[in-house]
N, C-alpha and C positions, 0 to 999 in steps of 0.2 A: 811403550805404546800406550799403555795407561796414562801416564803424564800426558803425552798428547792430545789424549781424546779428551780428557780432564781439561786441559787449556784449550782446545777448539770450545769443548762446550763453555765453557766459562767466558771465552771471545761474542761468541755466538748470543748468551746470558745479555753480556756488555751491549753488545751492539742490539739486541732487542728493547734491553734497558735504554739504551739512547732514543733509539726510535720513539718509545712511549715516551720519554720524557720530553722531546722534540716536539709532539703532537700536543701532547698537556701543555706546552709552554706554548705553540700556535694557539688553541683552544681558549687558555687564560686571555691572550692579545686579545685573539676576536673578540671574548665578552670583553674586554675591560674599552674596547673600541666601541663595540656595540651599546654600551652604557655609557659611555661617553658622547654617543651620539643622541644615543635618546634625553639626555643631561643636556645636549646644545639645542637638541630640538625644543625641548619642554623651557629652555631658555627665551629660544626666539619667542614660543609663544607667550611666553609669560611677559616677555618685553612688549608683545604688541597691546597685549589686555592690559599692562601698564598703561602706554601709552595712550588707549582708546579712553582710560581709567580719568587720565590726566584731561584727556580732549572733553569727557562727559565734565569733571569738576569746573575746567575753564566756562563752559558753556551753563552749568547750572549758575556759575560765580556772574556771569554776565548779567544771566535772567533775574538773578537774584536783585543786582545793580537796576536793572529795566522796573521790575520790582519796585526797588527803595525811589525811584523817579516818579514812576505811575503812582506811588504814595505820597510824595512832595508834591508832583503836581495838584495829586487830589484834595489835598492840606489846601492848597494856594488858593487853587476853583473854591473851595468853602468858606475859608475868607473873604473872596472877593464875594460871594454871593451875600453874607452876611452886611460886607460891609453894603455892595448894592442896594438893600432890604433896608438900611435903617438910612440909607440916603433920602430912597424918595419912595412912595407906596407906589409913583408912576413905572417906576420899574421891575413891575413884576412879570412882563416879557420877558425880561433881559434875565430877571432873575432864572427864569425857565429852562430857558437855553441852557446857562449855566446847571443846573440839576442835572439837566439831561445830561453836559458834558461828566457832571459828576460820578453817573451812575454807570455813563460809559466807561469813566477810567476806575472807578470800583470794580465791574464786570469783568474789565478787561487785565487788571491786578488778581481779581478770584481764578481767573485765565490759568495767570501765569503760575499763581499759587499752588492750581491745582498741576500743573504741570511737573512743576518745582517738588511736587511733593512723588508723583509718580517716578520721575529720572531718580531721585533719590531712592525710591525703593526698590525701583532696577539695578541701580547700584550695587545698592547691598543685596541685594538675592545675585549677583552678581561677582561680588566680593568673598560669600560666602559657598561660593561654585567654587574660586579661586583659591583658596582657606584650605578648600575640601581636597583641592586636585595635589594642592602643596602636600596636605598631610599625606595622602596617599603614596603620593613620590619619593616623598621624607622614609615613608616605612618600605616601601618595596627596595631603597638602597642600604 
């Protein structure tokens, strides 16, 4: 009778022991699910501030282009005025105009510059959000 009760308890031992250990290996799944989702979440987003990352570069790259044009054009308009100026003293009208349009596409280059310079600094105060969130994610896995 002793052997028996000695093997029920030991049966009993066993099938406890499976039960915890059934639940621990549930328990491990969920987290390792659980952080796998928060790993696909922190993905998607990271893929979208990529891509916004990517949309703000193209667009600065543009401005930049509009930029180096409103610069050439502004080269051109000061050529022609100059050359305008030593053609005839009659055209200092024309020359006018021309200044005007000068200081409109200077004005309108300082625009963009200053523009140019603020998306750049969003950027990076943006990038270094991004840096920030990685390190933190980096260390809590």
């Amino acid at each position: 009778a002793t052997s028996a009760t000695k093997t029920a308890a030991l049966e009993a031992a066993l099938k406890t022991a499976e039960t915890v250990s059934a639940a621990s290996a549930r328990a491990v799944a969920d987290a390792k699910a659980e952080k796998d989702s928060i790993i696909a979440a922190y993905a998607r987003r990271h893929e979208v501030k990529v891509n916004q990352a990517a949309a703000m570069n193209a667009s600065l790259e543009k401005a930049r282009e509009e930029a180096k044009a409103l610069g050439a054009r502004l080269a051109r308009a000061e050529e022609a005025a100059a050359l305008e100026k030593r053609r005839s003293e009659d055209a200092a009208a024309s020359l006018e105009a021309m200044t005007r349009e000068k200081d409109a596409a200077k004005a309108a280059c300082d625009k963009v510059n200053a523009e140019l310079a603020r998306s750049l600094d969003a950027a990076r105060v943006e990038k270094t959000e991004r840096d920030k969130e990685i390190g933190a994610l980096r260390s809590s896995l």
